[in-house]
Every structure is written in structure tokens, then in C-alpha cells.
N, C-alpha and C positions, 0 to 999 in steps of 0.2 A: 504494500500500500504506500503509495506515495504521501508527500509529507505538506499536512492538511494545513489550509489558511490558519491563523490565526493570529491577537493583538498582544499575546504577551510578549515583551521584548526579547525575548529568544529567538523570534524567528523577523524581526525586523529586518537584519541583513540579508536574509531570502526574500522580502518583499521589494526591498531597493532594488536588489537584481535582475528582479522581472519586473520591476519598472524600467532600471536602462535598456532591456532587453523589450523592452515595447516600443522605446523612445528610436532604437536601433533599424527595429521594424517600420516604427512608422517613417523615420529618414526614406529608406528604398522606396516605401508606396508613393510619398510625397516627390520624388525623382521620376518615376514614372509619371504621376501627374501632374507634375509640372513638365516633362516632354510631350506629353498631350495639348498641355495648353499652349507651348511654344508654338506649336503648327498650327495651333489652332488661331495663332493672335491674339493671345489674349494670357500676356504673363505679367503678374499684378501680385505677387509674393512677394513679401517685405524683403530687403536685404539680408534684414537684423533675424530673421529667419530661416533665412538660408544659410546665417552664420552658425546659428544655434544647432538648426538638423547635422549638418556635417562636423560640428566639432565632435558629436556621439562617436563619429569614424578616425578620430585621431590614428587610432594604433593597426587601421586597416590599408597598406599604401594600396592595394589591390582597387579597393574601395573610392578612395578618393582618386586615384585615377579615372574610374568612368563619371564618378562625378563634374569632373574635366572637361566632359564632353557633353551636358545640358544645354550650355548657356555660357554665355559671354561672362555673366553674373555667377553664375555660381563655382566657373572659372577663376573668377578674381576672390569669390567666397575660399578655398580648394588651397589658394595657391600658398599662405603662412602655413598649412600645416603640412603640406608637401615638404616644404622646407625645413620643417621644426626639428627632424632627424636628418643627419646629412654624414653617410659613408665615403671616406676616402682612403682608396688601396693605391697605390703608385703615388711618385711627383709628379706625372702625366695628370694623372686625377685633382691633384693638388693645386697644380696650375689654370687646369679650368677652374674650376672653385674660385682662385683668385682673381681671376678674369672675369664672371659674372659677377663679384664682390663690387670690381672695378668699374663695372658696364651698369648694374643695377644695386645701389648700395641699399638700396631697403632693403634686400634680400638677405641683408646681416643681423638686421634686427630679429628676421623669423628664427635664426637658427639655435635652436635653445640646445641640443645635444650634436656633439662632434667624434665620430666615431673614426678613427687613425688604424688604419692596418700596414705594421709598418712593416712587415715582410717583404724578403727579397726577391724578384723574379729569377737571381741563381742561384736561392738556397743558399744564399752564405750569412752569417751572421752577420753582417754589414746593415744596418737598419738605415732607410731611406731618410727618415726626419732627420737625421743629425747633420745633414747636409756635409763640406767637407771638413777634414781636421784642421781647425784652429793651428794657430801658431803656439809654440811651447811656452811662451807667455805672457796668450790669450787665454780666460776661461770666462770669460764673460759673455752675450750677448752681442753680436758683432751684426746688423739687422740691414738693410738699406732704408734711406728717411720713409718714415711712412707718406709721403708727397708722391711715393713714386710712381707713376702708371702703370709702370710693366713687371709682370710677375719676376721673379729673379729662379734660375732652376737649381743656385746653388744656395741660396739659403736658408739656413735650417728652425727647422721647427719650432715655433709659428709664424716665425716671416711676419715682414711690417704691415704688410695688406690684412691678415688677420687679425696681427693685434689692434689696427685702426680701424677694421667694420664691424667684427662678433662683437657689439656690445653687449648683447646681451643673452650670452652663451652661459649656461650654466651646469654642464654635465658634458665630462673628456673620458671618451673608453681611448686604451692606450692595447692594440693585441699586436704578440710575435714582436716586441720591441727588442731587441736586444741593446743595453748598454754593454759595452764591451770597456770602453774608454774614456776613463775621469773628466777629459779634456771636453769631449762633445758632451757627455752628459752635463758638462756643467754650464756650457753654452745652452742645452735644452731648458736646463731647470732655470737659468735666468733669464730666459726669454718668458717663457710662462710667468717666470714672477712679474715680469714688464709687463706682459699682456692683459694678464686674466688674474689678479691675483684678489681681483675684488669681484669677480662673478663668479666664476666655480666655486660651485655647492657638493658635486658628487664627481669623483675621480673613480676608475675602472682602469685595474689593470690583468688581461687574459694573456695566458700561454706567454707570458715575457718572461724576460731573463736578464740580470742586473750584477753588476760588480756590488761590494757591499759598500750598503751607505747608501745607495742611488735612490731606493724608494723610498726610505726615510727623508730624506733630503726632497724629493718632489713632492713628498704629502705633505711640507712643511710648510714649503713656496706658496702654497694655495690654502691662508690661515683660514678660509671661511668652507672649508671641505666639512661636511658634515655627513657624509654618506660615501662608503669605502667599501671597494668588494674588489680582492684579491683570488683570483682564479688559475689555480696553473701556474703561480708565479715562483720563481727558483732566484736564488744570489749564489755567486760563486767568488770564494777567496781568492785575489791575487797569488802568485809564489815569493819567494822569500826577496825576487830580484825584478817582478815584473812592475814595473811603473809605481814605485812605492814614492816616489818624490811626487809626481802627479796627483797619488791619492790621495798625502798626507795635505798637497793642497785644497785640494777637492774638500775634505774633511774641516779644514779649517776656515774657508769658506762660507762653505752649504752646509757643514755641520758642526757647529764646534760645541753646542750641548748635546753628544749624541750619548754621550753618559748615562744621563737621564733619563732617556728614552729606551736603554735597552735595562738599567739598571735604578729604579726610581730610589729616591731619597739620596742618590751622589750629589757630589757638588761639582757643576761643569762649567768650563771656564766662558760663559756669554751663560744670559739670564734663558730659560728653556720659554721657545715659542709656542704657546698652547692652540692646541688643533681640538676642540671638543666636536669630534664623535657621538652620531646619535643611531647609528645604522651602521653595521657592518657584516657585511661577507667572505670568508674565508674558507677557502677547499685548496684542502693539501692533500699531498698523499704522503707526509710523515712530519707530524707536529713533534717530532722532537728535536729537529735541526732549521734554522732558517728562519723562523718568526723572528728573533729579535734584531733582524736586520732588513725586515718588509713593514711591522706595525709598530709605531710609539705607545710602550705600554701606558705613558700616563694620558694618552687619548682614549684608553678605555672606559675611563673613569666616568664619563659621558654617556657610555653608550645605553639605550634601549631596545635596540634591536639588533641580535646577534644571531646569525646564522653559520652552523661550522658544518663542510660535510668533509669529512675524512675519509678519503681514497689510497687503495694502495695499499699497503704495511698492515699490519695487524695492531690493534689498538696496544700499546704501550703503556705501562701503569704508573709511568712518570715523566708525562709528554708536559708542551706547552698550553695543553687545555687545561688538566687539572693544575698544573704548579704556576701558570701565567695568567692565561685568559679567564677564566671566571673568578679566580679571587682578585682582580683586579677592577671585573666587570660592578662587584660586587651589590650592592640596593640598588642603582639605579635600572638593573636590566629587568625590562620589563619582558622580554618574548625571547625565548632561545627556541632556536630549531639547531635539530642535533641530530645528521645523517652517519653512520659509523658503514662501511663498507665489512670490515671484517673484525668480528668480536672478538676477545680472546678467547679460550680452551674454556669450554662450561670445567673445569679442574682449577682455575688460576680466579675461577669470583672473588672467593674471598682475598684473593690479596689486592682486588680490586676494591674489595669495601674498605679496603684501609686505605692504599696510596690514592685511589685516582678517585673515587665518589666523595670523599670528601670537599671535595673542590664546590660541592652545591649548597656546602652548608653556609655560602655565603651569599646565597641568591634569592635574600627573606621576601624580597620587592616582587617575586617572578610571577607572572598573569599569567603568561600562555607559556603550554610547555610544547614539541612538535618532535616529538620522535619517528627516524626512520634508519632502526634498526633491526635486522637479518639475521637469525631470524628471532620472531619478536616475540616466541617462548622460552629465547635465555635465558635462563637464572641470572645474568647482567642488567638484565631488563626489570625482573622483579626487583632487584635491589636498588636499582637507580629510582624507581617508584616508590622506595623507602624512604630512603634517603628525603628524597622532596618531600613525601609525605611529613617528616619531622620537622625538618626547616624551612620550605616553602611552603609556609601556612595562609596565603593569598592566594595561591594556583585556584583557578578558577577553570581554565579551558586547558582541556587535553588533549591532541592530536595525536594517532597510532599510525602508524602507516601498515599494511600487513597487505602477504599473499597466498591466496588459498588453492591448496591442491587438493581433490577428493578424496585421496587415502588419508589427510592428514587427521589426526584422531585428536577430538574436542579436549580428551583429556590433559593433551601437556602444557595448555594454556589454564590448567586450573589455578595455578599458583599467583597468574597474572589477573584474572577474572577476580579472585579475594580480596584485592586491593578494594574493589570498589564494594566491598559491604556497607550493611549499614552501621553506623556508630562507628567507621573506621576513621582513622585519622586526615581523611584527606575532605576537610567537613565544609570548605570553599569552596571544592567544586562543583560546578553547575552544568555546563558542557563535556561530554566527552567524544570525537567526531575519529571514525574508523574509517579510515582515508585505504581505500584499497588500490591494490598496483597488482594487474594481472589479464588475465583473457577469459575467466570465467562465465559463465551465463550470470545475469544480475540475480532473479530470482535463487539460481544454487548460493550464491554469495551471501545475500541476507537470509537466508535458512540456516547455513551453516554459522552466522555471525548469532544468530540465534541462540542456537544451541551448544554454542562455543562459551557467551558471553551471558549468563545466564542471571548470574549475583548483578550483573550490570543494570539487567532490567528489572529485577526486584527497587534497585537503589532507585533506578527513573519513576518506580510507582510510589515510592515512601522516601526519599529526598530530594526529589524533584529534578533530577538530572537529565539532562535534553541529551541522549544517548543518540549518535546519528550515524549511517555509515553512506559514506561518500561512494559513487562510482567512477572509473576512470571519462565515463562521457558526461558528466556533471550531475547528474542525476546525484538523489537526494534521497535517501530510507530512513523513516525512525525507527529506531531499534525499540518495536513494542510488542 
């Protein structure tokens, strides 16, 4: 049975939904007949409405493309949020970009995210933005006037034509960058502080790869970054002899409280630039090498929303998650999602309730909790639900993620199912939402979540728990 209207605010966010999802609907009908009326002579739809239907389509470029093609008007409606994402792979790419910058400067106002693919077309490590190597001492910013007309193909990243039309750019994905070289990264990072060092809100760095120091030093440059998601990203140490004159200027430059940032409470020689974090994303494939030279620990201290998915390695019982990231994170995080790819040995739990679950007993502030953990009948898993049970006495919303195969037998989830009795300790929460990942028939799925989850639906009838289980095509089951 699908999951019934109603006005108690548990199901408020499912009614918003299917309101956008009406507003979406009625855009296309309203496209159609407004191409009607075009032929017909007779097109008399406000502007400011044509504004409104299509902003629904922001995140659809498919979408606002044919909307492109009604009207003159709903062309010119179309055209800021065509722009508002804008991908560039090559210097070939980069130069058109600054040639429309140049030809039509409004088109720098629309562009509010800039997405950089600095990949090589020879596969070499050689990243295109850093344009060429600096002189040995150059590390600065070295730009042509922003007066100038004509794009330049050797200047590096951002070039004066950006930094004088994106005004109002506020989000930099950076993917496949490689910093190899002190010198150009510090020409990158000082151009970006020239540029944009008062618009960027959210910086994105995928599949890169950095000498140490590089990331720290660019999150830095962009004091009003409030939103950070690290994908894929690696640092590699110089050797005993490779450009260590270079670095140590690099360092003293772009970092010289970097003490602080991998080691809080030192005292570093320049006063430490505070970066407050409210959102962060983090997928590694082995948290115990590398963090403290990609995040500023004391930018965690901000954060509310923490997302880690851990790829790779098998979880370690005395990684950067429990000895860094979450006692740092401490009251203020409001929402963790916590993806583990490979658990340890159901043999090694308990030395996991001592080293590594303790790390939650600092997360008293925590609302939502978002586990997607494989599989989700570990005894790691009952204990982690412990755990918060004690000390996250706010958890209000619980996210499972699970996948179900038909041999699998109701009984080894009993120990996870107990958590939610009644009079258990977990007396905040209100939601628990069984977010499935799999091919199953729907109907087998919420049968088996049925008769899996049994104490769950006892607690939904006598503590009011909104038990839900999600389907991978949006669909919606109450667990009743």
C-alpha cells in the first residue's frame, strides 16, 4: 500500500515533492500550449511566467534546451540558466568561454558554477590550467591586464578575462588536476585569490592529485568556502632532493600556519586563516594516510553536514575518522552519512567498540544519522546503533540503506531489529527510512522488510515512529 495523504508533519516533505512534481508537469503542458498559441497569434503569457515555469527545469539541460525553441521569449527566458553550469575540458574550451565573456559580458553574471576538467589529451600528468612554468622566482600571479581583448592560450588559470566577468561565480569543481609543481600551483592559488576570493562559497575537488600543502593552501585562498567535497583526491610527498627549496617557499607563502591545520592547539608562525565549514564531503579509499594534508582540521569545527564514504581498504580501527574527523566534528554536526565499502572481520567488533566507535560519543548534536553499510546484519552495525543510542540522544531520523536477496533469512537481522523496541534507548527517534539498493520486485521487498523488521512496526504503533522503506524508482512504502 502506498503511503497515504496526510497533515501531520511527517509527511510534509512528501507533499512538497509532489507539488514540485506538479509545478514540473504543469511547465511541459504550459510549453505545449503556449506552441499552440504561437501559430495560432495569439501569445499573451506574462514574461515573469515564463520565468517562473522554467526555472522548475534548472537541473534538466535536456529540458531547457527544447524550451529554446518556443519562442523568441522564452529563448531569452532559457538563456541564465543555460549558463548557470558551464563545463570546461581543454584550453581550446577555455578560450571560447573567454571569447563569449568578451563578445557578451552578461553572460558572466549567469554563471554561478564552473566546472574545470583539467586533464591531458596525452595522459600525462601535465594539467592544462597551470599554463607554463613560471620563472624560479616567480610564484605569484603573473595575468595579462584585464583590459585585454584577446584571450591569451598561455595563461594560467583563471586568466584576467575571468577574473574580470565571473562576478558572480560561486561554486569551482576542480577534476584530474594534477599539481605536480610548487611553482605553478602557486601561481594557481594566487590567481584565484585575485579572482574569486570573495565569491566562492563551494570548492570541489575529483580524481586530483596534489604535492603536499596544495589543497590546504587552495581551501584557504577562498576564506568564504563553506561547502567542500573531496573525491578521489591523493597528495604525494616530494623525495629527500626533489624541489624542496621550491616547496619550503610554497609553504611559507600559501602556508605558513599549516601547523594548525594538521595539528590544532600548535602555535604557527602567521595568525591561522579560519575557513568555517558547514558541509563536507569526503570519499577515500584509506583514511588513515592523507587527510591531514587535503582538510584543515580546525575547519571542522563548523561543520553540519558530513558525508564520508570509505572505498577500498578495509575499515581500520584507528583511521582519520574515529581519531580526527568526528571528535573534531564534535556538537555542531548535525547529519552524518557514513558509507563503509568493507567492514572489518565480524571477529575484530569488539576491538572496534573500543578504538574506533568511540569517536561518536562526541556527536551529542546529531539529527540524522545515514548509514550504508554491507552488509547491514554486522555485528559492527549493531554496535554502532549502540553506541548513538547512548550518546546521540537527539537522533531523531535514521537512514539504513540495505539489499535483499530471497535466501537471505529474516533471522540475522534480529539483533539489528531490537534496537528499535519499545522503552529502548533510542526515545528521539521519530523516523526510521529503509532506503533499498537492488533489482528486487517492490512488493517481494516490502514483504520481506516486513517480516525482517518486525519490533520496528510494533514501535511505529506505540511510539509513533514513521517506519518507511524507500524504492530505488522513488516510490514510497510505510512499513505497516
Amino acid at each position: 500500500m502506498g503511503a497515504r495523504a496526510d497533515s501531520s508533519p511527517e509527511y510534509s516533505h512528501y507533499l512538497l515533492l509532489n507539488l514540485e512534481l506538479g509545478f514540473v508537469k504543469l511547465a511541459f503542458s504550459l510549453q505545449l500550449s503556449v506552441s499552440s498559441m504561437i501559430q495560432a497569434g495569439d501569445c499573451t503569457i506574462p514574461f515573469e511566467t515564463v520565468e517562473m515555469i522554467v526555472s522548475f527545469l534548472w537541473h534538466d539541460p535536456e529540458s531547457l534546451s527544447h524550451c529554446t525553441l518556443v519562442c523568441r521569449r522564452w529563448h531569452t527566458a532559457v538563456r541564465p540558466l543555460i549558463f548557470r553550469r558551464v563545463v570546461v575540458k581543454g584550453r581550446e574550451r577555455m578560450v571560447e568561454l573567454e571569447s563569449l565573456l568578451l563578445e557578451e559580458p552578461t553572460v558572466g553574471y549567469w554563471i554561478r558554477e564552473l566546472y574545470i576538467d583539467g586533464s591531458s589529451p596525452d595522459r600525462s600528468r601535465r594539467a592544462w590550467i597551470f599554463g607554463p612554468y613560471p620563472a624560479a622566482d616567480q610564484l605569484v600571479f603573473n595575468g595579462l591586464d584585464a583590459s585585454s581583448k584577446t584571450p591569451n592560450l598561455h595563461d594560467p588559470f583563471p586568466g584576467p578575462v575571468l577574473a574580470s566577468r565571473l562576478r558572480k561565480l560561486q561554486a569551482l569543481t576542480f577534476v584530474q588536476v594534477h599539481a605536480t609543481h610548487p611553482r605553478t600551483s602557486g601561481a594557481l592559488i594566487a590567481g584565484l585569490t585575485k579572482a574569486f576570493a570573495s565569491s566562492i562559497r563551494s570548492l570541489t575537488f575529483e580524481s586530483c592529485w596534489g604535492h603536499e600543502g596544495f589543497f590546504l593552501a587552495l581551501m584557504h585562498a577562498l576564506p568564504l568556502v563553506n561547502e567542500l567535497r573531496s573525491i578521489g583526491t591523493r597528495t604525494f610527498e616530494f623525495g629527500p632532493h626533489d624541489w624542496q627549496i621550491e616547496l619550503e617557499s610554497f609553504r611559507s607563502t600559501y602556508l605558513p600556519f599549516v601547523s594548525t591545520c594538521i595539528t590544532p592547539g600548535s602555535q604557527p608562525a602567521e595568525a591561522h586563516r579560519n575557513v568555517r565549514l558547514t558541509s563536507l564531503r569526503l570519499d577515500h579509499h584509506d583514511f588513515v594516510h592523507d587527510l591531514g594534508s587535503m582538510v584543515c582540521l580546525q575547519s571542522l569545527r563548523t561543520v553540519q553536514t558530513l558525508q564520508i564514504n570509505h572505498t577500498g581498504s578495509r575499515l581500520h580501527p584507528i583511521d582519520d575518522i574515529s581519531n580526527k574527523i568526528l571528535p573534531e566534528c564534535g556538537r555542531t554536526l548535525r547529519t552524518l552519512k557514513l558509507s563503509i565499502t568493507s567492514l572489518p572481520p565480524a571477529s575484530h567488533t569488539k576491538r572496534f567498540e573500543v578504538l574506533w566507535l568511540p569517536s561518536f560519543t562526541h556527536l551529542k548534536g546529531l539529527r540524522t544519522l545515514e548509514l550504508h553499510l554491507t552488509p547491514l546484519h554486522h555485528p559492527f552495525v549493531a554496535s554502532l546503533l549502540d553506541t548513538c543510542s547512548s550518546w546521540c540522544t537527539k537522533l531523531s531520523t535514521l537512514v539504513l540503506h540495505f539489499s535483499h536477496e530471497p535466501h537471505m533469512n529474516p533471522a540475522i537481522y534480529f539483533q539489528l531489529d531490537r534496537k528499535f523496541k519499545v522503552g529502548g534507548s533510542m526515545r528521539a527517534l521519530k523516523e526510521v527510512r529503509l532506503r533499498y539498493v537492488g533489482k528486487s520486485a517492490e512488493e517481494e521487498v516490502v514483504q520481506w522488510a516486513k517480516t525482517t523488521f518486525q519490533t520496528l512496526r510494533t514501535s511505529r504503533a506505540e511510539r509513533g515512529i514513521v517506519a518507511i522503506v524507500e524504492m530505488p524508482n522513488g516510490r514510497v512504502r510505510l512499513l505497516e
